[in-house]
N, C-alpha and C positions, 0 to 999 in steps of 0.2 A: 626307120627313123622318121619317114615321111609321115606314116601312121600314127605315131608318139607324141609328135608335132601338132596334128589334127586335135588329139584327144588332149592335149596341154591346153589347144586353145576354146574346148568345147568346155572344158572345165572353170577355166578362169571366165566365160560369158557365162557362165551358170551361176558362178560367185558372184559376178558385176548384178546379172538380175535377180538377186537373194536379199542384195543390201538395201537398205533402206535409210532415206533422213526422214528425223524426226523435232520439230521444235516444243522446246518444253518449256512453260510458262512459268516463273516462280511469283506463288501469290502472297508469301509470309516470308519468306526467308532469303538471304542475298546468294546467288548461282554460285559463287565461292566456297562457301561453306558445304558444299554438298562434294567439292574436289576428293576429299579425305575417302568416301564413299565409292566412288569412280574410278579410282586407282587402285582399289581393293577389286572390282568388281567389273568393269570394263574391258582390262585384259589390252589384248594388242589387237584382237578381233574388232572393236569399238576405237571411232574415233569421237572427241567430244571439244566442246569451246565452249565455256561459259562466257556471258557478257553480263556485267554487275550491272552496267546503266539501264539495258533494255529490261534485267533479269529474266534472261533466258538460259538454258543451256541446247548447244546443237547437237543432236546424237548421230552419227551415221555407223551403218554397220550390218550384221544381221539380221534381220528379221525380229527374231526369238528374242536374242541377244539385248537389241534395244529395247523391245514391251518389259526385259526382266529390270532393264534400268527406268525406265519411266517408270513402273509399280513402285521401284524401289526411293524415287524423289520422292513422289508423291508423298510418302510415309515421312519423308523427314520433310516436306512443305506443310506444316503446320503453325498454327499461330504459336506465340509465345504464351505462356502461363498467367493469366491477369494479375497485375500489380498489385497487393493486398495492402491497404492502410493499416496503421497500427495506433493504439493509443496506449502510452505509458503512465501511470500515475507515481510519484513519488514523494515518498513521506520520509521528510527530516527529523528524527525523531531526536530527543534531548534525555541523557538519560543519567541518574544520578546514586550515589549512595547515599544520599540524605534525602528523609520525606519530604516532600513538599504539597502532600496533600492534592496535587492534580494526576490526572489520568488519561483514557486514552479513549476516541470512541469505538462504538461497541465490535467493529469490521477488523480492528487491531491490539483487540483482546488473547489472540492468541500470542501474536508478535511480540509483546507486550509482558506477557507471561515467560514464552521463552526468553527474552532476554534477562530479566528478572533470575531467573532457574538457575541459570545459564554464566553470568559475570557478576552475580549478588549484587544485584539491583537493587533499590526500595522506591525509585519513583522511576516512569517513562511517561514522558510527554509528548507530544505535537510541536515542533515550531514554524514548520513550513509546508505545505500539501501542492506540490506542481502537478497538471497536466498537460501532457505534449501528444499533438497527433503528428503522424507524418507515412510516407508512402515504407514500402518494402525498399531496402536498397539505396534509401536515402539517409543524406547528414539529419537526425530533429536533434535539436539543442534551444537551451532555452537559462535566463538568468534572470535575477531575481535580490529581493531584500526580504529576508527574514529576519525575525526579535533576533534581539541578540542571545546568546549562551552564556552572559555574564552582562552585573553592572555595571559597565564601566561605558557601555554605549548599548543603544535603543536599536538598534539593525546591525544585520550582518550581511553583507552582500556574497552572493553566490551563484552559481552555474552550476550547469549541468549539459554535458556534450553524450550523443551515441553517436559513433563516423556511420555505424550501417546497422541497418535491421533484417535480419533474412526471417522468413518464415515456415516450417514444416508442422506439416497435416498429417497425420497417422491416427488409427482405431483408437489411440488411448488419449485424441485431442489434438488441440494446437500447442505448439509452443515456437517461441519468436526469441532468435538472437540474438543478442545485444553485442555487436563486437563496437573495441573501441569507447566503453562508456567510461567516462571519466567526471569527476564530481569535485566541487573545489568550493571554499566558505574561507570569506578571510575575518577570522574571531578577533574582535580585540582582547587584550592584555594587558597587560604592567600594571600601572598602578593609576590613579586620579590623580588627572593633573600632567600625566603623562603617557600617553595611550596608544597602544600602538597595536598594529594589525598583524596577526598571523596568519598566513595560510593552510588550511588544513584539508585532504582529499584523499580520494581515493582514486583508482584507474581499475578496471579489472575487463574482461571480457565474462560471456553469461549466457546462459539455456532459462528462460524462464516460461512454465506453461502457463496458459491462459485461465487465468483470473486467480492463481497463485501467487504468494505474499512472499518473497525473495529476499532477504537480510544481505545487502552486498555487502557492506562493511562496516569496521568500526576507526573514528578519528579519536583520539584523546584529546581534547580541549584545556583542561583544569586539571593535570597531574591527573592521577586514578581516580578524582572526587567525579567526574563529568564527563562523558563521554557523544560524540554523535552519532548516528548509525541511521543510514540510509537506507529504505525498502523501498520497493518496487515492483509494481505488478503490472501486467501487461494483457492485454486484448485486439482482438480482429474487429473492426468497425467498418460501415460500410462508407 
């Protein structure tokens, strides 16, 4: 028993000088966030304490055991992804079943055509051209006064809100998010003399790749004689 005793305690001083502490520096990221990782991988063999103020994490433990968790921070102390600005442009298009003789310039000739093809068109116009920059992940919104869509008044007041923009990069280009976009134009109506404002919009969420021409939607203003219809294309700027 005497001998058993010996070897219990030659073993646990062999353990005590195997363990090691280690302090580990976090350069990007808060010692929290690496918990999820540490409890998967630390075991009961590692002891650890993160401190979010100092950003540190303390490791004590094995040897082996600890170098496999420090490789293993490292890997996830990385910067974050740079914030990508974005620039949206959008066109208030006006679009009609009687000629009017105007058109559209030359970059929404397509647009222009399909809607035409598309709801038996015979005129699409211009009445308002907004640009919005603003960061990845941010609210851009923006308002405005455009011609009006009818005689009956000279402008038409309008907005235009995205809550967030995300961005993804793959082989076949960019394309940026649009969640949250929502678009509103208050038309007037009734009659001269008595004039009164309608609101008309749309809300949709949106995939649009970069430097593609996006038709989010269509408003009816004038019964089926008029319609508005909003496009949008979007880009990566620096």
């Amino acid at each position: 028993m005497k001998r058993l005793f010996l070897m219990l305690l030659c073993s646990m001083a062999l353990l005590a000088q195997d363990a090691v502490s280690r302090v580990v520096k976090m350069k990007h990221i808060n010692p929290e966030s690496a918990i999820p990782v540490l409890n998967v991988l630390a075991g009961k063999q590692v002891r650890w304490q993160p401190d979010a103020q100092m950003k540190i994490i303390v490791l004590n433990g094995p040897a082996d055991l600890v170098k496999a968790l420090e490789e293993a921070i490292e890997k996830l102390d990385v910067p974050p992804p740079a914030v990508k600005n974005v620039e949206l442009t959008f066109h208030l298009l006006l679009a009609s079943t009687q000629a009017d003789g105007n058109g559209v310039p030359a970059d929404l000739n397509g647009v222009a055509t399909q809607l035409r093809n598309v709801f038996g068109l015979k005129s699409v116009r211009v009445l308002e051209t907004s640009v919005i920059r603003g960061r990845e992940g941010r609210q851009i919104q923006t308002s405005g006064v455009a011609p009006s869509a009818t005689k009956l008044a000279e402008t038409a007041p309008y907005s235009i809100v995205v809550k967030s923009t995300a961005v993804t990069v793959s082989e076949k280009g960019s394309a940026i998010r649009l969640d949250g976009l929502q678009f509103s134009c208050r038309v007037p109506t009734g009659t001269p003399g008595a004039v009164q404002f309608q609101t008309v919009g749309l809300s949709t969420d949106l995939d649009v790749h970069e430097g593609q021409k996006v038709v989010v939607g269509k408003a009816n203003i004038d019964g089926a004689a008029q319609s508005m219809f909003l496009v949008v294309t979007a880009k990566l700027v620096d």
